[in-house]
C-alpha positions in Angstrom: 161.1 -85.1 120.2 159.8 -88.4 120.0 160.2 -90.7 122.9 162.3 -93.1 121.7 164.9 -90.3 120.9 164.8 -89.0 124.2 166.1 -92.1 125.8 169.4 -92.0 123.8 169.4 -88.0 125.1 172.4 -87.5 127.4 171.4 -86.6 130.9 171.2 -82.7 132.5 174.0 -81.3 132.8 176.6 -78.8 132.9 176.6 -78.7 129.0 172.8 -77.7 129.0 173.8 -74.8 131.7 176.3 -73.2 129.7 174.3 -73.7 126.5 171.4 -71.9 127.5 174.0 -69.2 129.2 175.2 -68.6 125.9 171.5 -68.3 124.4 171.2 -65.5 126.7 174.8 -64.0 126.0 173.5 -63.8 122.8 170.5 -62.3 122.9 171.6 -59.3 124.7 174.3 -58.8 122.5 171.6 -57.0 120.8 169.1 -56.3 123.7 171.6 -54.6 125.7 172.6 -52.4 123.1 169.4 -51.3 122.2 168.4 -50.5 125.8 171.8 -48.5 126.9 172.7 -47.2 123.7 170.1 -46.9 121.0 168.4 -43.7 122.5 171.4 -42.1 122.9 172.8 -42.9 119.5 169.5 -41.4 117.4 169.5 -38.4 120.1 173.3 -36.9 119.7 174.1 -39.3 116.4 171.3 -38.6 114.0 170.0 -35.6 115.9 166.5 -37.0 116.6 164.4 -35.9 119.8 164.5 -37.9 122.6 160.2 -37.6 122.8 160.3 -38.9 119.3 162.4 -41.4 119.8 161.3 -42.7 123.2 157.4 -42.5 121.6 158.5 -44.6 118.3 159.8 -46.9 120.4 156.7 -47.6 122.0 154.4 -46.9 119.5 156.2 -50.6 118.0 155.6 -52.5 121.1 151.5 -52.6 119.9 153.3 -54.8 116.5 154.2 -57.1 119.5 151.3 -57.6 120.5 150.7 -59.6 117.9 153.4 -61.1 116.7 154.6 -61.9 120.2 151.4 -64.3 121.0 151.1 -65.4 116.9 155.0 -66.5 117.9 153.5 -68.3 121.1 151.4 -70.2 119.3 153.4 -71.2 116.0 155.9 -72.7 119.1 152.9 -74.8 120.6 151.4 -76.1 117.8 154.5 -76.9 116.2 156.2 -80.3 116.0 159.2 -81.6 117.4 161.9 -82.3 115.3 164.9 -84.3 115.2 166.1 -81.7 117.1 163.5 -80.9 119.3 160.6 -78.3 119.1 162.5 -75.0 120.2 166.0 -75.7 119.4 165.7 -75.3 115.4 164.3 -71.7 115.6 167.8 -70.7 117.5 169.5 -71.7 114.1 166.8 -70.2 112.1 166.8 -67.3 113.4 170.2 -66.3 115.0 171.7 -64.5 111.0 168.3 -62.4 110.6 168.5 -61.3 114.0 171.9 -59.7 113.9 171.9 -58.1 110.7 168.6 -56.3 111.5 170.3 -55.4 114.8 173.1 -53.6 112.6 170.8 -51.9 110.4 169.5 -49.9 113.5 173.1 -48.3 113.7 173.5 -46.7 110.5 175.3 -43.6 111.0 176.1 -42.5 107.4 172.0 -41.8 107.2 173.0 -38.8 109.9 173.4 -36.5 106.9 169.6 -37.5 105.4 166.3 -35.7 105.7 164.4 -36.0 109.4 161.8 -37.9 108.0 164.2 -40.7 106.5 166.4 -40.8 109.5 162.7 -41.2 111.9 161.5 -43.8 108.9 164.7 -46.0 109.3 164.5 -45.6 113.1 161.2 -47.2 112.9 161.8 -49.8 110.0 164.8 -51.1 111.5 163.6 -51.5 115.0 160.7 -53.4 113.9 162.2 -55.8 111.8 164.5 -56.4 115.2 162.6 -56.6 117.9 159.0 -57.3 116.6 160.1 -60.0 113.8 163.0 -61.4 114.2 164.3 -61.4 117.8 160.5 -62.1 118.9 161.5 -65.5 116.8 164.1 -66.6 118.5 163.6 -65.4 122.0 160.4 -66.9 122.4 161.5 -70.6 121.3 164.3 -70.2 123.3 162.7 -69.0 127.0 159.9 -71.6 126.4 162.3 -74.4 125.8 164.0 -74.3 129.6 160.6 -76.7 130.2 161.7 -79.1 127.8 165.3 -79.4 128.8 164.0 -80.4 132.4 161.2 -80.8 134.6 163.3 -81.1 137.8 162.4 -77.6 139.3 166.2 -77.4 141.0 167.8 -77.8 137.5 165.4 -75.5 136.3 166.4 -72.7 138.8 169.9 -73.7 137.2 169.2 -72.5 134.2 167.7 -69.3 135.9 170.7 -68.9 137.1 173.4 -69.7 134.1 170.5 -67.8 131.7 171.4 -64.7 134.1 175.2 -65.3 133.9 174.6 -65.1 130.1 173.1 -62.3 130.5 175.5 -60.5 132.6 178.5 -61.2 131.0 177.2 -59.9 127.5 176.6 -57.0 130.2 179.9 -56.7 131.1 180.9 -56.8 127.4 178.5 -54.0 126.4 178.4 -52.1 129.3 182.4 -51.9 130.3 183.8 -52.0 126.3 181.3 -50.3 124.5 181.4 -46.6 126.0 185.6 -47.1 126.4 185.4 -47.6 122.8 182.2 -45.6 121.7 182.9 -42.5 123.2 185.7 -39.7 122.4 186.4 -36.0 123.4 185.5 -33.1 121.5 186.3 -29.8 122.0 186.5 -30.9 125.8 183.1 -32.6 125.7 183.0 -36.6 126.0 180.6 -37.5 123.0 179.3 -40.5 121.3 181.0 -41.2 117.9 178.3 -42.3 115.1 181.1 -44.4 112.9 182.1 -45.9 116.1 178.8 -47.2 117.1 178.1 -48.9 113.7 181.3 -50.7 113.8 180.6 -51.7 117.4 177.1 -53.2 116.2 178.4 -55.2 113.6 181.1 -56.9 115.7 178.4 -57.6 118.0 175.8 -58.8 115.6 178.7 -61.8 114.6 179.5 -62.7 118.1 175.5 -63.0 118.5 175.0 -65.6 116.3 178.3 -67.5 117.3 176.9 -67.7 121.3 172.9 -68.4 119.2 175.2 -71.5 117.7 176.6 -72.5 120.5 173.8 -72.8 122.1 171.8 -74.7 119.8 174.7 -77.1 119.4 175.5 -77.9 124.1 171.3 -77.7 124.9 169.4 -80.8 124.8 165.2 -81.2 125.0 164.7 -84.0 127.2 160.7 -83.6 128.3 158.2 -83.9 125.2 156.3 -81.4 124.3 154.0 -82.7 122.2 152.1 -80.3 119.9 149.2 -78.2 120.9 146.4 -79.6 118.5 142.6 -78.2 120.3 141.5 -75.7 117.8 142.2 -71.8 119.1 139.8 -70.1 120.5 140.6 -66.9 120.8 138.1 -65.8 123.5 138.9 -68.3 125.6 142.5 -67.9 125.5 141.9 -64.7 126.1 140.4 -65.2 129.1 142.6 -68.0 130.8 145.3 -65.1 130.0 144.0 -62.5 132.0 142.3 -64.1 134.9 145.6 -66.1 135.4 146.8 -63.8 138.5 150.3 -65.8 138.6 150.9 -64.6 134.7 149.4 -60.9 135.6 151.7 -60.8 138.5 155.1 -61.8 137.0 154.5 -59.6 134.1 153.4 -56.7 136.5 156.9 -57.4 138.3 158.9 -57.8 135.3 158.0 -54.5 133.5 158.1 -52.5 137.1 161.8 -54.2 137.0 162.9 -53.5 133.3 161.5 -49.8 133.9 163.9 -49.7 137.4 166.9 -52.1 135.3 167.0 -50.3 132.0 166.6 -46.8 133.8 169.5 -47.3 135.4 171.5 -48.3 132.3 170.0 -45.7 130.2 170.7 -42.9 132.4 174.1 -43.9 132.6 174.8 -43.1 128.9 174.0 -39.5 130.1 174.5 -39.1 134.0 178.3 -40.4 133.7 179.0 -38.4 130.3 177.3 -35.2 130.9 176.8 -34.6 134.7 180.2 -36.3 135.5 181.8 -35.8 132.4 183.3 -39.3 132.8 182.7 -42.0 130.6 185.4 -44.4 132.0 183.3 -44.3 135.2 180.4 -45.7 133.6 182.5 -48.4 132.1 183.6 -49.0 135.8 179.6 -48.6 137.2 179.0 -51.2 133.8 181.7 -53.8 135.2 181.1 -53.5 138.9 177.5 -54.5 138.6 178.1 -57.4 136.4 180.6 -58.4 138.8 178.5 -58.4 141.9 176.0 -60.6 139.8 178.5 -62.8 138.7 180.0 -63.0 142.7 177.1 -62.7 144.7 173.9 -62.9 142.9 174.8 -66.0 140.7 176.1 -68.5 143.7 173.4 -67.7 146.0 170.3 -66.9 144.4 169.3 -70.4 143.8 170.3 -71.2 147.4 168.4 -68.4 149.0 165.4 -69.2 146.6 165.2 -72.7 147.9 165.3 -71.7 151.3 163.0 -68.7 151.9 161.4 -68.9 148.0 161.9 -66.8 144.7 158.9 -64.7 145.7 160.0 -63.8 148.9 163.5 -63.3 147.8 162.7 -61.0 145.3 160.7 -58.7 147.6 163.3 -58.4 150.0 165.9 -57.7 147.3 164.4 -55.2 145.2 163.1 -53.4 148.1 166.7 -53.1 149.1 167.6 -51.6 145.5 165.2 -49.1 146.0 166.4 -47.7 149.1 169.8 -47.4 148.0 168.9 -44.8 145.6 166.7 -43.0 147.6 169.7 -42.5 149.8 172.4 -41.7 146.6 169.5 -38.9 145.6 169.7 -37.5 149.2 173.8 -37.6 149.5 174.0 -36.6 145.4 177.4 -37.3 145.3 180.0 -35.4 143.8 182.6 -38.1 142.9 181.3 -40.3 139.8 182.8 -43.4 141.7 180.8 -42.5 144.9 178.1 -42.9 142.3 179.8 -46.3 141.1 179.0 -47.4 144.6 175.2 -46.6 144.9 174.8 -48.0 141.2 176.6 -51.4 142.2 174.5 -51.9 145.7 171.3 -51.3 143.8 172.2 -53.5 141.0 173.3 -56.7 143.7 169.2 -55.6 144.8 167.7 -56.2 141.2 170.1 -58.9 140.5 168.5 -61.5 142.7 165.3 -61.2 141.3 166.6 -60.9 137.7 168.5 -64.7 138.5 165.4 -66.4 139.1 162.7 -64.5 137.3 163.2 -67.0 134.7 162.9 -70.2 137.2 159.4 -68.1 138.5 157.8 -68.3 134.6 158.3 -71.8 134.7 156.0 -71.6 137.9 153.4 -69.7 136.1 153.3 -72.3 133.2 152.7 -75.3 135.7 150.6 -72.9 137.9 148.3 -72.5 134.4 148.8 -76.4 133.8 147.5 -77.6 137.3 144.7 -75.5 136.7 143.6 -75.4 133.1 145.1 -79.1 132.5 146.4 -77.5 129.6 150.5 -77.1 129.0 151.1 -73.5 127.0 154.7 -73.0 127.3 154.8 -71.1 124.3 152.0 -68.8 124.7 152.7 -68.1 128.5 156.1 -66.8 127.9 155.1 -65.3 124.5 152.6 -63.0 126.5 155.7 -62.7 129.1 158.1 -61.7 126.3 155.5 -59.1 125.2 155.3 -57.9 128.8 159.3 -57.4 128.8 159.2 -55.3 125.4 156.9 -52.9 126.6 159.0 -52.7 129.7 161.5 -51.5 127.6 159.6 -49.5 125.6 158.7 -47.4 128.3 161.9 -47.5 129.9 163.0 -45.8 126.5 160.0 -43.5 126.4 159.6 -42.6 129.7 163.4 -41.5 129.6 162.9 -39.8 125.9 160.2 -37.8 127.5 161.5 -36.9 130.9 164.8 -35.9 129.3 163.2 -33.4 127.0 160.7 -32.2 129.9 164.5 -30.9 131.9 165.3 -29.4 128.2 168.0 -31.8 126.9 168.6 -31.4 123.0 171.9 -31.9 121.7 172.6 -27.7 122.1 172.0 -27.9 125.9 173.3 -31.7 126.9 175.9 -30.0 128.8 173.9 -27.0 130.4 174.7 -27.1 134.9 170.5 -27.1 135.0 170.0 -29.8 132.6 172.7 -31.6 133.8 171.5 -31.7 137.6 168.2 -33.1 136.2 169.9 -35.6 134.5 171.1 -36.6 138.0 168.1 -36.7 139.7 166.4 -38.8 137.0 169.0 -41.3 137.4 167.6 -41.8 140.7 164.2 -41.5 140.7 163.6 -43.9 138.0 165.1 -47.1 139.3 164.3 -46.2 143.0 160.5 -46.1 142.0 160.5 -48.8 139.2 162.3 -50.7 142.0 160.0 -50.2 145.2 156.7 -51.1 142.6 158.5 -54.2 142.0 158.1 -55.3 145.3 154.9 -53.9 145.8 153.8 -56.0 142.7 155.1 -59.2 144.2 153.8 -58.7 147.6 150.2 -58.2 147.0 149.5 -59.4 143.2 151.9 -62.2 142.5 150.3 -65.6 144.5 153.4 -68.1 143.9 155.0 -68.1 147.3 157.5 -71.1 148.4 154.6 -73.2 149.3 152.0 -72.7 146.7 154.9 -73.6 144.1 155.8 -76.9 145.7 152.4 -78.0 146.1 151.9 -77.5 142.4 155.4 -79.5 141.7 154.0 -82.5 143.6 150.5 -82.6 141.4 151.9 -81.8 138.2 154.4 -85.0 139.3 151.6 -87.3 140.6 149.7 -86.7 137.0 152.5 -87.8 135.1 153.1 -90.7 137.3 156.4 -89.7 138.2 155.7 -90.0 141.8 
């Protein structure tokens, strides 16, 4: 925005938080479903193998690798507006997004030729999360720069961005399987006709929480418009030798591998190995209450005092060992299990608050270097990183599932069932230790390094 706008802007405050909170809220309304729920539905709904599935969906993670950094750089060479330089795309963007969503969940096409079903799978999911939710969530992660440059209010938005996140979590995870799921000839299943009414509801409240947010957030810091001519090569370049940006991504897909393993297992540990689908509503609620009780209120705290870096380790490493211990015990009771999922999720959850706080460190980590600001193409490449997270999450579960045998004839069988089990921890306690790993030796922002870099980013811009 022009300069002379932003001094009429209202200052940061609690109206920005709960703005960008409900940017978040709704973008999982979508992400969350497709990560807990769309595997399962084109599995046991439209009768698809989980290999194919989980390879289709990241076969379309290589679309984002273009249109995930061609996003990136439409966002920095664009030109604020009267309402800033992110903030429009939210409105653009927010109807497309949701109906693209609900074309995923079509299960009247259950009845149609493999081929078609596969075809749609694939159509649909691109026009989702390649096309459309590529632009909005890009403009609206890159924007937390221009709504502050104080890096406490900045964690803030971490924070509230998280609580966005978790309570569309809470909605998903806890009323979606209450509602999605009913007995059949003694056998908790996922109904089809249930799942596409479930998608549309959520696609609406979507672009009501994309609205809202667009309507409480504020750009206050200009961002003026990238205008050096690209040069691919050397962008390139700055990319990959930028050990901060390889770091966080490194971390971030290690965590969405541990995170959405966790949730994606649950649409089969709880169901078919427990046989209880109101306990994976309860797993769904007790996590986002311990993010919303302990994570939340004292992330930003304990990442002020000891760091985000070295919070993180700590925490994840924590997760991990939790479900190395719930393999060991392999308890019989699903709420047991309720307990081991909950303690592992309060471990991820610290990180996942201020991950978002930590790529506004990479960006002025690449800025005091290269003297260049890239907001748009940092996170772009950041966003890309977090797709093929979950693309693998959703692959690597497609594929192990069908290595133990499961098909929709033997989802129920004692020896496919037990594997199921064991799956559901392996995965996170793995994707969660190599998330710590990755911090610890790769990722070079610790407490220190990041305030130095505050202080001569703040010194260039004469705000000393």
């Amino acid at each position: 925005m022009a300069k002379e706008t932003a001094k009429t802007v209202r200052p940061f405050g609690m109206s920005d938080k709960l703005g960008y909170m409900f940017g978040d809220f709704g973008n999982d309304f979508t992400f969350i479903l497709s990560s807990s729920f769309m595997l399962k539905f084109y599995t046991d709904v439209m009768g698809i193998g989980a290999g194919v599935v989980g390879l289709l969906m990241m076969a379309a993670r290589f679309v984002d690798a273009v249109t995930d950094v061609t996003m990136g750089q439409i966002v920095d060479r664009s030109k604020p507006t009267k309402d800033g330089k992110f903030r429009p795309w939210i409105k653009r963007m927010c109807g497309p997004v949701a109906i693209a969503s609900f074309l995923i969940y079509q299960s009247e096409f259950a009845g149609m030729p493999y081929a078609f079903k596969v075809l749609w799978m694939v159509v649909t999911y691109i026009l989702w999360g390649s096309i459309f939710y590529t632009s909005i969530n890009i403009p609206y992660g890159s924007m937390a720069s221009a709504i502050t440059s104080d890096p406490k209010e900045r964690a803030d938005l971490s924070t509230w961005r998280t609580i966005g996140a978790t309570l569309a979590g809470l909605v998903i995870g806890v009323g979606t399987p209450l509602v999605a799921y009913e007995v059949v000839n003694g056998n908790t299943v996922l109904s089809g006709s249930r799942m596409t009414l479930i998608a549309g509801v959520f696609g609406i409240c979507a672009i009501i929480c994309y609205m809202l947010c667009f309507n409480l957030v504020r750009e206050r810091v200009e961002v003026p418009a990238n205008t050096q001519k690209l040069d691919v090569t050397k962008l390139l370049k700055s990319l990959v030798t930028n050990r901060s940006l390889l770091g966080i991504i490194a971390a971030a897909i290690l965590l969405l591998l541990g995170m959405l393993g966790m949730q994606g297992m649950a649409g089969y540990v709880f169901p078919n190995y427990y046989g209880s689908a109101g306990a994976q509503s309860t797993a769904s609620l007790a996590g986002s209450v311990a993010m919303l009780v302990i994570c939340a209120p004292f992330a930003s705290k304990l990442a002020a005092k000891f760091g985000k870096k070295e919070l993180s380790i700590v925490s994840c490493a924590f997760g991990a060992a939790v479900y190395l211990v719930c393999l060991i015990v392999k308890p019989a009771n699903p709420y047991v299990y309720v307990g081991f999922y909950t303690l592992a999720y309060i471990g991820l959850g610290f990180f996942n608050t201020v991950i978002w706080a930590m790529i506004t460190d990479v960006i002025d980590d690449a800025e005091v270097k290269n003297g260049v600001r890239e907001d748009g193409t940092i996170y772009s490449v950041y966003s890309f990183a977090r797709k093929l997270g979950q693309a693998f999450s959703s692959g690597m579960i497609g594929g192990l599932l069908s290595m133990i045998g499961y098909t929709q004839e033997t989802a129920f069988d004692p020896a496919v069932t037990s594997g199921i089990f064991n799956l559901s921890c392996i995965i996170p306690a793995v994707g969660l230790a190599a998330v710590a790993v990755a911090l610890l030796f790769i990722y070079p922002l610790d407490k220190k390094t990041v305030e130095a870099n505050v202080a001569t980013l703040q010194k260039r811009r004469g705000n000393a």
